[in-house]
C-alpha positions as CSV (number, residue, x, y, z in Angstrom):
1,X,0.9,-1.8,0.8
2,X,-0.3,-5.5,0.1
3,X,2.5,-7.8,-1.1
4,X,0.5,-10.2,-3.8
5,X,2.3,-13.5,-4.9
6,X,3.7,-14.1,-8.2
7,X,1.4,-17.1,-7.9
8,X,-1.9,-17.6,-8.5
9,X,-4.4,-19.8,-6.9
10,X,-5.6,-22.9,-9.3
11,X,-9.5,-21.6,-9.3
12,X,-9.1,-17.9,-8.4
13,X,-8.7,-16.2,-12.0
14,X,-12.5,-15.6,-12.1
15,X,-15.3,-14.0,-10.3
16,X,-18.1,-15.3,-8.3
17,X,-21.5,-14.3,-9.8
18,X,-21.7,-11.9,-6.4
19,X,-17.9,-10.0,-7.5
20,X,-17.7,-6.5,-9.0
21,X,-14.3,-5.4,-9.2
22,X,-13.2,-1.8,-9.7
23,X,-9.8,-1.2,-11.2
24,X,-8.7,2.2,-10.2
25,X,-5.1,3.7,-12.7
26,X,-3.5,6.2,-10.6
27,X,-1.9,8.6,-12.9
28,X,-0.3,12.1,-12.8
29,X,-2.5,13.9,-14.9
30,X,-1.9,17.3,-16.4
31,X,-3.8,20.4,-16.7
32,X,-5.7,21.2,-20.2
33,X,-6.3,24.5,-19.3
34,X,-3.8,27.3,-18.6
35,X,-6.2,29.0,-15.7
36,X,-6.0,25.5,-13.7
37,X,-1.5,25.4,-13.4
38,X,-1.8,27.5,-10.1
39,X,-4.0,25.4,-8.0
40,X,-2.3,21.9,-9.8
41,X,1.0,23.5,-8.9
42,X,-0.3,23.9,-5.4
43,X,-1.5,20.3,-5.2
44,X,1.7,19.1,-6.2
45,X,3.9,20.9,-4.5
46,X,2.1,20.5,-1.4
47,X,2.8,16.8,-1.8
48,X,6.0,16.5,-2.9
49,X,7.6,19.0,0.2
50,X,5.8,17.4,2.7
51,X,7.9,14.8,1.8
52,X,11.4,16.7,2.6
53,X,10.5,19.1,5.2
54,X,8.0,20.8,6.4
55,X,6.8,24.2,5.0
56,X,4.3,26.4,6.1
57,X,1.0,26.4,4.4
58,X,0.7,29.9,3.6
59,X,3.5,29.8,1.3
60,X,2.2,26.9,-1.5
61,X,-0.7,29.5,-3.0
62,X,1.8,32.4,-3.9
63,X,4.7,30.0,-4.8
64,X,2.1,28.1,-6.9
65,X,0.8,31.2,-8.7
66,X,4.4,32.5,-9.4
67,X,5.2,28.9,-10.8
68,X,1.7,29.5,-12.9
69,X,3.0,32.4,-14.7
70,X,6.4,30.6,-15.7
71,X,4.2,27.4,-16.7
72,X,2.1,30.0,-18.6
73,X,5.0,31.9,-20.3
74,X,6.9,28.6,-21.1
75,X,4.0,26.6,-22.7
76,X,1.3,29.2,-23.5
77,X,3.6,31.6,-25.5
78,X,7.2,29.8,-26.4
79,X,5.1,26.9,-27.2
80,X,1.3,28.1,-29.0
81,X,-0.7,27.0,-26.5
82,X,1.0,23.6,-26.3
83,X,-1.3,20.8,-24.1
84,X,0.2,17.9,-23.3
85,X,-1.1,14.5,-24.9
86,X,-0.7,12.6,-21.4
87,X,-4.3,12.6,-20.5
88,X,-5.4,11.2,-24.1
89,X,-2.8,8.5,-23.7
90,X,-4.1,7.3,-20.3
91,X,-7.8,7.6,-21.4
92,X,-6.4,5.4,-24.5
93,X,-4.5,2.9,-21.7
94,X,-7.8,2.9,-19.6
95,X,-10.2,1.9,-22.2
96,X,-7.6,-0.8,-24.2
97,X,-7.4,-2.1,-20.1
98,X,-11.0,-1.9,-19.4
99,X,-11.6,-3.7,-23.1
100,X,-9.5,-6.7,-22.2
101,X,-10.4,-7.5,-18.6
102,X,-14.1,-7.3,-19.8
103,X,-13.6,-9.8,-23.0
104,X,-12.3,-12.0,-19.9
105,X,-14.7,-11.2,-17.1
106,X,-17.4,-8.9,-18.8
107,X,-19.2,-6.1,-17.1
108,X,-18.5,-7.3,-13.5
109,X,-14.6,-5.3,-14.0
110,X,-14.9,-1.4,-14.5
111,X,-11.4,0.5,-15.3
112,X,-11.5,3.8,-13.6
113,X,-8.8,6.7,-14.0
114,X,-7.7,9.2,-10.8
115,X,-5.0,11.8,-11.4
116,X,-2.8,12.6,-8.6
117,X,-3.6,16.7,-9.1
118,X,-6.1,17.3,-11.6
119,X,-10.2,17.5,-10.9
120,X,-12.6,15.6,-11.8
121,X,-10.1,12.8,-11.7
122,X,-8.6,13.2,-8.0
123,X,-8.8,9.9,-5.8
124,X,-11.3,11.4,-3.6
125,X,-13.4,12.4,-6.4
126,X,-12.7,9.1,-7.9
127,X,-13.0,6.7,-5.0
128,X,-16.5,8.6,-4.3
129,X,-17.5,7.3,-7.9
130,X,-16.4,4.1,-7.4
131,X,-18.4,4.0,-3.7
132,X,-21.2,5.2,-5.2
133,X,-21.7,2.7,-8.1
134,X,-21.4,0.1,-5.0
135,X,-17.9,-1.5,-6.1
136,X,-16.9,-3.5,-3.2
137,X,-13.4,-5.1,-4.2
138,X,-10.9,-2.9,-5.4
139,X,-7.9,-3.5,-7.6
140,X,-5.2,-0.5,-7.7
141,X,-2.7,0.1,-10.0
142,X,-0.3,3.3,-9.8
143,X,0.2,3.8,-14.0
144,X,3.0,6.0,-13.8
145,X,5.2,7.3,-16.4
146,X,8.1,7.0,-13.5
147,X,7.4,4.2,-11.2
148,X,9.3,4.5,-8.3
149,X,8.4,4.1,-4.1
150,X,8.6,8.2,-4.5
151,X,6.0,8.8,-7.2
152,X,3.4,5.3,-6.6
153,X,3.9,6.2,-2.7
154,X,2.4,9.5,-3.5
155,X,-0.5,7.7,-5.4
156,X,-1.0,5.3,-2.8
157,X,-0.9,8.0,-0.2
158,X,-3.5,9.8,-1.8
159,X,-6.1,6.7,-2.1
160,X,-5.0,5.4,1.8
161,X,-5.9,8.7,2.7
162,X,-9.3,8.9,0.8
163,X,-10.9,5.5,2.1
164,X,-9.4,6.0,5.4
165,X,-12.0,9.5,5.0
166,X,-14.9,7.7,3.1
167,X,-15.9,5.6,6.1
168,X,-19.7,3.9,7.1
169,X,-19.9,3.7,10.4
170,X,-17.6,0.2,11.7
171,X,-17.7,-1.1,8.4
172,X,-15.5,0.0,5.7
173,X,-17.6,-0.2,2.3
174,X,-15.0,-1.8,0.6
175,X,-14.6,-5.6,1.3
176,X,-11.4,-6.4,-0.6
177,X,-8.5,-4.0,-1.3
178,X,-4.9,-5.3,-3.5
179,X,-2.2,-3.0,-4.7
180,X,0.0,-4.4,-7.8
181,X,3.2,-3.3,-8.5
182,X,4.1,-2.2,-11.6
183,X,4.6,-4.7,-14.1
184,X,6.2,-3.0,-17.3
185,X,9.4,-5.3,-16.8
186,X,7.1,-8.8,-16.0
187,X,7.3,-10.7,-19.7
188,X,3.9,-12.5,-18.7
């Protein structure tokens, strides 16, 4: 993880004519359909134990399936069918975040979204995007409902992970790389 000064550099709040800047929101995502719990519980359980100890892999697809039927009986009949709002709200975020640092910096900042465990929104899938639209610099921000070392360490496990995979040769295709912490408690 990068440490970034509360400080900024007199001169450094805008981008040279050469800059694009991808802003990548790490969020948990949530499933919107009731056929995709088993393979998100998979994904997140797979995770979060590998965190505590270490559990055999042949275990996570029944677990995950049994957990699926609960997650279907819970939400699909005590609750109608109930979908969480989540990934509205962070599209909503995304776009009101994207809006502002493009009134400020215009179309050289694009906002993108990656969900810890939900396709098309993983960070590899994500990342890949980003590569392809040949984003250099990238800003990442874990936007997470509970910000903690646990929960953004799992975001910023997953990203590490992805650009450590998404390699060209001896040079790395991205050129600049920060991590900010969470600044819900930061008045400016």
């Amino acid at each position: 993880m990068v440490a970034i000064s509360k400080t900024v550099e007199k001169g450094s709040e805008h981008l040279s004519n050469q800059d694009n800047v991808a802003v990548l929101l790490m969020g948990y995502g949530e499933v919107e359909s009731y056929n995709d719990f088993a393979s998100y519980n998979e994904q997140a359980l797979n995770l979060l134990t590998a965190k505590f100890a270490p559990v055999p892999a042949w275990v996570y697809p029944p677990l995950a399936k049994l957990l699926a039927l609960f997650d279907r009986h819970e939400w699909g009949h005590t609750h109608h069918d109930f979908i969480s709002p989540h990934n509205a709200i962070f599209e909503r975020q995304r776009a009101g975040i994207e809006e502002n640092l493009q009134a400020k910096w215009g179309n050289k900042v694009k906002v993108f979204k990656a969900f810890n465990f939900c396709a098309p929104f993983l960070p590899s899938q994500v990342l890949a995007e980003i590569k392809a639209q040949g984003f250099e610099k990238l800003l990442i921000y874990p936007l997470l409902v509970v910000d903690s070392i646990f929960t953004s360490g799992i975001a910023i496990e997953q990203v590490n992970q992805t650009l450590a995979s998404i390699n060209d040769g001896e040079c790395h295709w991205v050129k600049s790389l920060r991590y900010i912490p969470s600044f819900f408690n930061e008045p400016d």
